[in-house]
PyMOL commands that place a pseudoatom at each C-alpha (Angstrom):
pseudoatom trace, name=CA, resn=UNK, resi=1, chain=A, elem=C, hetatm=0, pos=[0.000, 0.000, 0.000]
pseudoatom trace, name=CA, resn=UNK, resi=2, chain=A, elem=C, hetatm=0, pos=[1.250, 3.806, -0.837]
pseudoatom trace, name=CA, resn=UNK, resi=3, chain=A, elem=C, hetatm=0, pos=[1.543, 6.274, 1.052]
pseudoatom trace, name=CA, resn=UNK, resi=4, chain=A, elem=C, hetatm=0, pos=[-2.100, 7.987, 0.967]
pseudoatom trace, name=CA, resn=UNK, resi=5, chain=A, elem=C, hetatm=0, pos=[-0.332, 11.694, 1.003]
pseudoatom trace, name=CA, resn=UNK, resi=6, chain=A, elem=C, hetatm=0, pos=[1.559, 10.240, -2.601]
pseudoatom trace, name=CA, resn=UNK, resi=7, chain=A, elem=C, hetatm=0, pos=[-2.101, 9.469, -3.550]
pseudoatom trace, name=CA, resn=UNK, resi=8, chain=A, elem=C, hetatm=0, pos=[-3.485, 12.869, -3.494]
pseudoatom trace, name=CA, resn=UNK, resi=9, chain=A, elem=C, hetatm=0, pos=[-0.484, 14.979, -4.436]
pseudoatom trace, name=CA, resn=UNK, resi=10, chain=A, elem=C, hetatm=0, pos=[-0.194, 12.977, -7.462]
pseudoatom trace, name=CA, resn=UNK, resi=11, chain=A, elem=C, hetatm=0, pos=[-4.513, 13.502, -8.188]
pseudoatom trace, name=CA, resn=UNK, resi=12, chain=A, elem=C, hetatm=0, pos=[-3.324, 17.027, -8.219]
pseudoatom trace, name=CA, resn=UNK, resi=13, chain=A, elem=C, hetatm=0, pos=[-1.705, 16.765, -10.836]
pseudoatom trace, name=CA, resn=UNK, resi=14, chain=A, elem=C, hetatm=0, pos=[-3.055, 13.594, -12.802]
pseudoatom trace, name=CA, resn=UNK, resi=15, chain=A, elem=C, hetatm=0, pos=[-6.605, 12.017, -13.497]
pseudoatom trace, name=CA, resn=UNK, resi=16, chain=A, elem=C, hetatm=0, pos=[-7.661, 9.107, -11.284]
pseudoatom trace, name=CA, resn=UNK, resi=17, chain=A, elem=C, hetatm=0, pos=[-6.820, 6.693, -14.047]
pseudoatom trace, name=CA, resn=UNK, resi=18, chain=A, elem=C, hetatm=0, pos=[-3.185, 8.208, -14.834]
pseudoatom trace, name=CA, resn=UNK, resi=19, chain=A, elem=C, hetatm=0, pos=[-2.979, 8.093, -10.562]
pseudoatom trace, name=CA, resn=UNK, resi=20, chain=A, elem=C, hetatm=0, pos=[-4.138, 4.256, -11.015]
pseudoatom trace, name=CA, resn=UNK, resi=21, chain=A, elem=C, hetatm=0, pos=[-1.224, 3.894, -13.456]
pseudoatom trace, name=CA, resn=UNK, resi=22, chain=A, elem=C, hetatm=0, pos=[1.450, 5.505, -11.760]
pseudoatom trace, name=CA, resn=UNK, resi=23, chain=A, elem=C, hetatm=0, pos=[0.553, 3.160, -8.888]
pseudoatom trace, name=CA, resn=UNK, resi=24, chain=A, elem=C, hetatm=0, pos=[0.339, 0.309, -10.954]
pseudoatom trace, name=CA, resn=UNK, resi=25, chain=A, elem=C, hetatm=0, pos=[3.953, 1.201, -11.723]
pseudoatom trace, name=CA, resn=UNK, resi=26, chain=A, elem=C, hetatm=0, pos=[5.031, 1.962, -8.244]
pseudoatom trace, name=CA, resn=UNK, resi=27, chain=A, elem=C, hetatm=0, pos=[3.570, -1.493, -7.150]
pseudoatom trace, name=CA, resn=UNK, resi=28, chain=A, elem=C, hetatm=0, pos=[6.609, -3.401, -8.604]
pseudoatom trace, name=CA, resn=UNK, resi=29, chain=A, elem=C, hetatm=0, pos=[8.097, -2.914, -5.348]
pseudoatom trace, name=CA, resn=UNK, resi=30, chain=A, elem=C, hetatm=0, pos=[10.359, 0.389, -4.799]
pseudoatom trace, name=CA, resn=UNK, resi=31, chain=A, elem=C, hetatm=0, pos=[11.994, 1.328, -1.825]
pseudoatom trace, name=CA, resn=UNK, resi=32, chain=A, elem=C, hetatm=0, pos=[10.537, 3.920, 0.417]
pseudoatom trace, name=CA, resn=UNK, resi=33, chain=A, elem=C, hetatm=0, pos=[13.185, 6.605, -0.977]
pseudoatom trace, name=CA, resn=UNK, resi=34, chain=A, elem=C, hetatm=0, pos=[12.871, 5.265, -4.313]
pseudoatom trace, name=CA, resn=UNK, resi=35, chain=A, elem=C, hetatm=0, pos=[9.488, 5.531, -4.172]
pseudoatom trace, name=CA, resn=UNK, resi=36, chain=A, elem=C, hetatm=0, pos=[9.291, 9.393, -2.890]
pseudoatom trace, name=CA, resn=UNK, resi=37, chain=A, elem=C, hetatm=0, pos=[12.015, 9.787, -5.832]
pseudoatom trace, name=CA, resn=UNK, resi=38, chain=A, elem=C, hetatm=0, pos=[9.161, 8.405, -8.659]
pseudoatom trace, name=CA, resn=UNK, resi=39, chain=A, elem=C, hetatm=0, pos=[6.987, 10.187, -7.225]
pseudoatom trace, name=CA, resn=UNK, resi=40, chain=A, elem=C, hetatm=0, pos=[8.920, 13.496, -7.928]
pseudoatom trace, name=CA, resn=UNK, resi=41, chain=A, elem=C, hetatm=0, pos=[9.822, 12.444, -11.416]
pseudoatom trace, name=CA, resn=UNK, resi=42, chain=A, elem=C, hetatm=0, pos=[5.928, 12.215, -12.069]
pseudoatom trace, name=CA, resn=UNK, resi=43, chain=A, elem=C, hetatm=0, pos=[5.313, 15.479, -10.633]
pseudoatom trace, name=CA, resn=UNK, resi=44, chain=A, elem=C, hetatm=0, pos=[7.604, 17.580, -11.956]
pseudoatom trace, name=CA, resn=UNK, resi=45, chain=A, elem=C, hetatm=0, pos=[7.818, 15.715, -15.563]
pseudoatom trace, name=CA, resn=UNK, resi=46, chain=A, elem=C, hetatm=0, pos=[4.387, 15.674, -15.731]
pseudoatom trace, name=CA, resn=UNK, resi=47, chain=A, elem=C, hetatm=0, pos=[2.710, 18.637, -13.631]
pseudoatom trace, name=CA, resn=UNK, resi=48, chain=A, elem=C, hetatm=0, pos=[5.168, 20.671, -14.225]
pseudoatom trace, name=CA, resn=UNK, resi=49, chain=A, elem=C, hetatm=0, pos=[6.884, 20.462, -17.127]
pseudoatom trace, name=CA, resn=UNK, resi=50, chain=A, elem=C, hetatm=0, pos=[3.624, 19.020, -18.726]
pseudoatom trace, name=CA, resn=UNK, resi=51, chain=A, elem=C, hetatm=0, pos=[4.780, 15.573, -20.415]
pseudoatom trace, name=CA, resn=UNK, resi=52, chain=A, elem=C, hetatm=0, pos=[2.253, 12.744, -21.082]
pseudoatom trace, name=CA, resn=UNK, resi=53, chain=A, elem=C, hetatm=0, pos=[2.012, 10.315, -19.018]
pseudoatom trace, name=CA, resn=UNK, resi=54, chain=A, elem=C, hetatm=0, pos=[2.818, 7.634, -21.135]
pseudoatom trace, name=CA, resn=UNK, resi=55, chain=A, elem=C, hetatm=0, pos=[5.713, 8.913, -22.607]
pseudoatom trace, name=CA, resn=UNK, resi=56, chain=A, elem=C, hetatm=0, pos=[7.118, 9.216, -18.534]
pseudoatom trace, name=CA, resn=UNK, resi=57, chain=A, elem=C, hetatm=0, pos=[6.130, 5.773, -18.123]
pseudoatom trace, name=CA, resn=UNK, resi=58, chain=A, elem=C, hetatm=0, pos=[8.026, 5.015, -21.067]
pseudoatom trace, name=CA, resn=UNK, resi=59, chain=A, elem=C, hetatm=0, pos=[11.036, 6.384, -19.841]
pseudoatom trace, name=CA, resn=UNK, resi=60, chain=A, elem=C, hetatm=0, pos=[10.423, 4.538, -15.957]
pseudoatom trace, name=CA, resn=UNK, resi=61, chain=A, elem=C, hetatm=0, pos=[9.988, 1.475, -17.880]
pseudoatom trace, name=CA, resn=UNK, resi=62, chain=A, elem=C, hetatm=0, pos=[13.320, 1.751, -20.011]
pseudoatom trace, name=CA, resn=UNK, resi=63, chain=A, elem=C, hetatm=0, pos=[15.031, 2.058, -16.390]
pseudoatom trace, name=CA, resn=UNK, resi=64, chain=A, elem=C, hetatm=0, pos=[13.246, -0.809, -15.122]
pseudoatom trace, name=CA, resn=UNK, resi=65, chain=A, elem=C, hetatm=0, pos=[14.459, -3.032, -17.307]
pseudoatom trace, name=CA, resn=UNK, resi=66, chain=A, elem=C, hetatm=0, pos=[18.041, -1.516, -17.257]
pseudoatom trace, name=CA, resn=UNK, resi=67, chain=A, elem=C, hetatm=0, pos=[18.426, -0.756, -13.258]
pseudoatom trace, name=CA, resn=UNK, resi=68, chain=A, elem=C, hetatm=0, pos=[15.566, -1.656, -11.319]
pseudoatom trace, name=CA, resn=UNK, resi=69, chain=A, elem=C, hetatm=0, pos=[14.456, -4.889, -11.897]
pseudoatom trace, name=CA, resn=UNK, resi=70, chain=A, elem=C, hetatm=0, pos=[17.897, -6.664, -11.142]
pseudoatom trace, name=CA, resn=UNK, resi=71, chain=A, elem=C, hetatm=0, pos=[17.516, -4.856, -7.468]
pseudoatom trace, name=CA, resn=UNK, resi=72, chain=A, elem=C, hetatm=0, pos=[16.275, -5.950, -4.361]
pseudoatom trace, name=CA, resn=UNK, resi=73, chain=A, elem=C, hetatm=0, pos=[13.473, -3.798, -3.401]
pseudoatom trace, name=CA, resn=UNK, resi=74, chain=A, elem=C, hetatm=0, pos=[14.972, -2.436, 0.086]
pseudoatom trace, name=CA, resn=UNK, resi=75, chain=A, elem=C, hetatm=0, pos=[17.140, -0.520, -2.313]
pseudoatom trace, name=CA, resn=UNK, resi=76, chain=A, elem=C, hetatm=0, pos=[15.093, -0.112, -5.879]
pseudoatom trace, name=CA, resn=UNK, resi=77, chain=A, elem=C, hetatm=0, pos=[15.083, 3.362, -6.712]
pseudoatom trace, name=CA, resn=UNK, resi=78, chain=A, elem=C, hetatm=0, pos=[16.700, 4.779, -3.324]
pseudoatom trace, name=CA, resn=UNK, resi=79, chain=A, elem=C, hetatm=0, pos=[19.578, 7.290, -4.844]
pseudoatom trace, name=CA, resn=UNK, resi=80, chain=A, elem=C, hetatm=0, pos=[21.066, 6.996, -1.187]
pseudoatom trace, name=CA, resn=UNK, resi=81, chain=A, elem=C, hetatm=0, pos=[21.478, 3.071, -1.523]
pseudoatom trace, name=CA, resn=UNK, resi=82, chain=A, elem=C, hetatm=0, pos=[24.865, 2.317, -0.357]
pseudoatom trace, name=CA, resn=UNK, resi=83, chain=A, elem=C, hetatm=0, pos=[27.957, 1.877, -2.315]
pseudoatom trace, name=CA, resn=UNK, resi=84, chain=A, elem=C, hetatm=0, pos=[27.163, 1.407, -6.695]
pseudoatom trace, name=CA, resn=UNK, resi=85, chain=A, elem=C, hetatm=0, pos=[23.793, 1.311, -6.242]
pseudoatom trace, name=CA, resn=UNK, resi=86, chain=A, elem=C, hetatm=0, pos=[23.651, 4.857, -5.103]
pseudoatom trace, name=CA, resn=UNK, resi=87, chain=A, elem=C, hetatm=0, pos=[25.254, 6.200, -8.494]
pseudoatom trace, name=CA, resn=UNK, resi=88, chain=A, elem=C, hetatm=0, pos=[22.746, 3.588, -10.616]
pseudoatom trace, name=CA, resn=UNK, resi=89, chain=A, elem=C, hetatm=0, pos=[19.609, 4.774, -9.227]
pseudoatom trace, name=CA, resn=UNK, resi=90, chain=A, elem=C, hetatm=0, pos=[20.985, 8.226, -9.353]
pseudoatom trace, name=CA, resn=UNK, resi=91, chain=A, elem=C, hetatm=0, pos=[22.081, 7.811, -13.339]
pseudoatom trace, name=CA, resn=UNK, resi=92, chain=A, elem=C, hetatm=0, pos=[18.431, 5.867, -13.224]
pseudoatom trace, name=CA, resn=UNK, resi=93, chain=A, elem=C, hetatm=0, pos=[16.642, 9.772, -12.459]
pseudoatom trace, name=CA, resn=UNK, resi=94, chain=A, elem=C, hetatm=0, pos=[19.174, 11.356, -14.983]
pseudoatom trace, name=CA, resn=UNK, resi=95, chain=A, elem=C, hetatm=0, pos=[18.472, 9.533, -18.049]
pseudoatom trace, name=CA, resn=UNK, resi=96, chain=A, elem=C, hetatm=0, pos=[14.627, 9.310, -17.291]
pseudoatom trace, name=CA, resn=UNK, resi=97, chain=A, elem=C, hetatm=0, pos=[15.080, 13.193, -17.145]
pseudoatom trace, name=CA, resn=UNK, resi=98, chain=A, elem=C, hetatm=0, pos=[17.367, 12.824, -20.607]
pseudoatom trace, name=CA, resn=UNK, resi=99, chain=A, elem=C, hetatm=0, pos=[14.891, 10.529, -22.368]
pseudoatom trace, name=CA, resn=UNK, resi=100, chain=A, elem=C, hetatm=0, pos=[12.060, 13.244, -21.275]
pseudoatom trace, name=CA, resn=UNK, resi=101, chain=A, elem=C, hetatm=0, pos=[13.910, 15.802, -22.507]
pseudoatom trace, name=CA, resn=UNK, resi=102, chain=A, elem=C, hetatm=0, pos=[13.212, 18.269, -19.608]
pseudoatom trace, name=CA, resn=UNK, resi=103, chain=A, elem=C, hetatm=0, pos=[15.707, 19.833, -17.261]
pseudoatom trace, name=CA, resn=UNK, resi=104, chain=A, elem=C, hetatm=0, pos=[17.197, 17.873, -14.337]
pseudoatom trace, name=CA, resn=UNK, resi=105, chain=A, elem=C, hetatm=0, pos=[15.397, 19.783, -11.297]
pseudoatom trace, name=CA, resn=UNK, resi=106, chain=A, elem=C, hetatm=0, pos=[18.622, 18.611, -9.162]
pseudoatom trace, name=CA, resn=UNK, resi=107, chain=A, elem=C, hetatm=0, pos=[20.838, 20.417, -11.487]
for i in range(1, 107): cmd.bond("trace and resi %d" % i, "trace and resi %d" % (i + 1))
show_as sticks, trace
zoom trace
């Protein structure tokens, strides 16, 4: 179960049935960092810098099949995972960022 607070900020910004998605995605099993870290990609990518949803998911899914999916979840997505995994969940938000084609709010 997510975070209910996740829930609503993201229905700020997204339909219920793009906030049904997002969880579908998020119910792979993330960390609790990685998970706030998703979360902020689909805010600012998509509330902010107004990119389809789809095309975001796109761009989570190309990392989950590169990064994600060969991690346990304590650490999926955390970019403060210790040792490697820090800098591959890190380069994971970068390149979602890249693919989206939107500026790197860390940056």
């Amino acid at each position: 179960m997510h975070d209910q607070k996740f829930i609503e900020v993201l229905g700020r910004h997204f339909s219920l049935p793009e906030v049904q998605q997002i969880v579908k995605f998020l119910d792979r099993g993330f960390s609790p960092q990685g998970e706030v870290t998703l979360v902020g990609i689909f805010i600012y990518a998509g509330g902010m810098q107004k990119k389809p949803l789809q095309e975001i998911l796109n761009a989570c899914e190309e990392e989950w099949l590169r990064n994600w999916s060969l991690q346990d979840t304590e650490v999926r997505g955390d970019p403060e995972a210790p040792g490697g995994l820090r800098s591959q969940n890190v380069m994971s938000s970068v390149l979602i960022y890249l693919r989206l084609k939107i500026p790197n709010p860390g940056v």
